[in-house]
C-alpha positions in Angstrom: -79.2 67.6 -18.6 -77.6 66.0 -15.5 -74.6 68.1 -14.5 -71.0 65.7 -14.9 -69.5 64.4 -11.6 -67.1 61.6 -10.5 -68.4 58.7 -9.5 -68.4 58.3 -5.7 -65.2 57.3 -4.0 -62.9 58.3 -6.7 -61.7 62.2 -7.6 -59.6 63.7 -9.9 -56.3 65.2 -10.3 -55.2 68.6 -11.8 -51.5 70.0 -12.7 -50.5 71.1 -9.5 -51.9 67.4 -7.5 -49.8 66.3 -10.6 -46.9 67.8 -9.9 -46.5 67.2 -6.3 -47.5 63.6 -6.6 -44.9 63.0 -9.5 -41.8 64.4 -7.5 -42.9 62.1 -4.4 -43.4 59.1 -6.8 -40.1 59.9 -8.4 -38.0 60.2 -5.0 -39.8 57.1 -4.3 -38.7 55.0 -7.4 -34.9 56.3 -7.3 -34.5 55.0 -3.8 -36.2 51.7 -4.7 -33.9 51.7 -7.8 -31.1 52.2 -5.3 -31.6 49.3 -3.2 -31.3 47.4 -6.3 -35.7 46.4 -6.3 -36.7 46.1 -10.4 -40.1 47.8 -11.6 -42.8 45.3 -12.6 -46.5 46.2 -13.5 -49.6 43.7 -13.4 -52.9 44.6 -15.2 -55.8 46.1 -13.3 -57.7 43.5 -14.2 -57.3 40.0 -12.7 -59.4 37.1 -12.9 -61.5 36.4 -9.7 -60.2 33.2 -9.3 -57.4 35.4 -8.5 -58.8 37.2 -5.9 -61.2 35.9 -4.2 -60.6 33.5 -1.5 -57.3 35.5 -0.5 -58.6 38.8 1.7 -61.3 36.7 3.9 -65.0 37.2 3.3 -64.8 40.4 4.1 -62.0 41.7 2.0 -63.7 39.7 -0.8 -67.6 41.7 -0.7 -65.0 44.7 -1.8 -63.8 43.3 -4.7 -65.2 45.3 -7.9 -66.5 42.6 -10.1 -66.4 42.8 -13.6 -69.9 41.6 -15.8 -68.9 39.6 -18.5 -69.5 41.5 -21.8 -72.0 40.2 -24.4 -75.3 39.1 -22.5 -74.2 38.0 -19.2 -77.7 37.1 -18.2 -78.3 34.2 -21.2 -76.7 31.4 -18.6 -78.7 32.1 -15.3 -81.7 29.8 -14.5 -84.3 30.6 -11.5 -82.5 28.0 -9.7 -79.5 29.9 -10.1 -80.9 33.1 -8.3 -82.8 31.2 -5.9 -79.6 29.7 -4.7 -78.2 32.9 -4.1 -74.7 34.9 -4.9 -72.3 32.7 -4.9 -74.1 30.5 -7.0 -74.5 33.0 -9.5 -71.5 35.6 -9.6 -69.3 33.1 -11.6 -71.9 33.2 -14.5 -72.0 37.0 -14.0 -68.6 38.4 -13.7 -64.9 36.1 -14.1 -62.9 39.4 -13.5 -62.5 42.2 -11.0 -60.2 44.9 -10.3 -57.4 44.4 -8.6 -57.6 45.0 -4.0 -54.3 45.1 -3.6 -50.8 45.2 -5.4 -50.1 41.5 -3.2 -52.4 39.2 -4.7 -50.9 40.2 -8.2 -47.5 40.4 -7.5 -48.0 36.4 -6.4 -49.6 35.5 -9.6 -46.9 37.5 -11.4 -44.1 35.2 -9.5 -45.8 31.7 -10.0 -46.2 33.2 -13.9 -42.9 33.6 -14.2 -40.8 31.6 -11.4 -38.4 30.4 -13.9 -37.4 33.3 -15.9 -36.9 34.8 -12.3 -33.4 35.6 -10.8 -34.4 34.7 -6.5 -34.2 36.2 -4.2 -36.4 39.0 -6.5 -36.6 42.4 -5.7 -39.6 43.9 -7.0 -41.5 47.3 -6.9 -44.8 48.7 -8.4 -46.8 51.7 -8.2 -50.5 51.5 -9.6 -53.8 52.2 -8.5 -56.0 49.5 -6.6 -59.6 49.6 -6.6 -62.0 49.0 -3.2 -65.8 48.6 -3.3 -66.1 50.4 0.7 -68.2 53.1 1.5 -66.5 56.5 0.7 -65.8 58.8 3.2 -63.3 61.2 4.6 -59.8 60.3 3.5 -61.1 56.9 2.4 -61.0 56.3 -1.7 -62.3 53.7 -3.8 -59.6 54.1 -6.0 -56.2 55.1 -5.1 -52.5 54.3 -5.5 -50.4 51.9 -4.0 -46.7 51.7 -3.3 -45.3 48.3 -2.7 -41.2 46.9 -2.3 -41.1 43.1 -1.5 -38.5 40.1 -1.6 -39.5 37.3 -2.3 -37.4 33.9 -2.4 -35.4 34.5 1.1 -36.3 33.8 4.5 -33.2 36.1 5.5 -33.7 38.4 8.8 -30.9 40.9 6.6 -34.1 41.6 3.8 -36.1 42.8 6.6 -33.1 44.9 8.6 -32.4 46.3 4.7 -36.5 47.2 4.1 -36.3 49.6 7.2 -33.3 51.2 5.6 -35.2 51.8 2.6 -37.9 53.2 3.9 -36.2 55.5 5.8 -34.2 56.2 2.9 -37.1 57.3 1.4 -38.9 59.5 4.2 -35.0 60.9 4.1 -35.4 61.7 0.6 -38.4 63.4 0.8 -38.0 65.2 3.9 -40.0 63.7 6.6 -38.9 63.7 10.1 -40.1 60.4 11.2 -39.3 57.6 13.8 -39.8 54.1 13.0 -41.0 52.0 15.4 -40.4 48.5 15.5 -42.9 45.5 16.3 -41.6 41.9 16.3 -43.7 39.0 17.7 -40.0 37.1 18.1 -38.6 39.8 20.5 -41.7 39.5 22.5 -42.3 36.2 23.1 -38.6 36.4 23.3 -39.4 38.7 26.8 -42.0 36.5 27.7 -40.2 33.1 28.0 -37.8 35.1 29.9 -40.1 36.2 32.2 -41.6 32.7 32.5 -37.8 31.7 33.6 -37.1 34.2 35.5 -40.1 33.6 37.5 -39.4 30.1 38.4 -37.0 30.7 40.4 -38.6 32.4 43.1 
C-alpha cells in the first residue's frame, strides 16, 4: 500500500499555519475594508478562452488544464495529434485553473460593467494555481492578495494604493520602506538632461 503524500508543489496547513495566516488575512481585509475596496470572489475554475492568450506563451504552458469529463478522447482523429497541441487541447480540456487573481477579476468587470458603481474598488483573496516546477519557496498552489481600481486614470488612486499598503505592513508590524519606481519621473530626468546638455 503506497504511503499518502501531497501532490508535488502543493502542502498542507495545520492549526497553528492556520492561525497565523488567519490574523494576517484578517489585518489585511480590515485595512482594505478601510480604504473603502468591496470583497468579490471568482471561481477557480475559468474557461481557457479566458486565460490563455493573456500571460504570453510562457505564462500560458503553466496553466493547469482541465480534461473534459465524460470521454474526452471520442473527438480526436490521427490528424488531430499529428498536428500537434494546439490542435488538440481544445478537444481535450475548455477549462483550467485560474494563474492569477487579474485575468478574473477582468472577466468579472466586463460580466458585470453595468451593475458596477466606477471607479470600483475591489479586493480578493483566493488561491491561484501554477503548473512550474516546485522548488524552494516556490508553490503550485498558493494564495494571492490583490486591491485594484478600475474605471480611473487618476494619479490620486495610485498615491492612495501606497497608503494602503503601508497601512497594512503598519498593521501588521512590519518595518518596511517603500520604494518608488515611475517610468514618468525618469524619462522626466532624462529629457532634462537632454536640455540641459544642449546648451553647452
Amino acid at each position: 500500500m503506497q504511503k499518502p503524500s501531497n501532490a508535488r508543489g502543493t502542502r498542507d496547513f495545520g492549526p497553528k499555519e492556520m492561525a497565523k495566516r488567519n490574523y494576517v488575512f484578517d489585518i489585511i481585509k480590515k485595512h482594505f475594508v478601510e480604504f473603502g475596496f468591496q470583497a468579490i470572489e471568482t471561481p477557480s475554475i475559468e474557461n481557457l478562452s479566458t486565460l490563455t492568450g493573456k500571460y504570453g506563451e510562457e505564462g500560458d504552458q503553466l496553466l493547469f488544464k482541465i480534461l473534459n469529463s465524460g470521454d474526452y478522447l471520442k473527438d480526436i482523429t490521427s490528424e488531430d495529434l499529428e498536428a500537434g497541441a494546439k490542435k488538440t487541447l481544445p478537444k481535450l480540456a475548455e477549462k483550467g485553473l485560474r494563474y492569477d487573481l487579474t485575468v478574473p477579476f477582468a472577466r468579472f468587470v466586463s460580466m458585470n460593467r453595468n451593475e458596477l458603481a466606477f471607479p470600483f474598488r475591489r479586493y480578493q483573496i483566493q488561491p491561484v494555481w501554477r503548473a512550474d516546477r516546485p522548488q524552494k519557496g516556490r508553490y503550485r498552489e498558493f494564495y494571492q492578495c490583490d486591491a485594484d481600481i478600475i474605471g480611473s486614470d487618476s494619479l490620486v488612486n495610485e498615491a492612495e494604493l501606497i497608503a494602503l499598503f503601508q497601512s497594512i505592513f503598519n498593521g501588521l508590524k512590519l518595518n518596511t520602506n517603500l520604494l518608488i519606481n515611475s517610468r514618468k519621473v525618469l524619462m522626466g530626468m532624462v529629457d532634462s538632461f537632454r536640455f540641459t546638455r544642449s546648451f553647452y
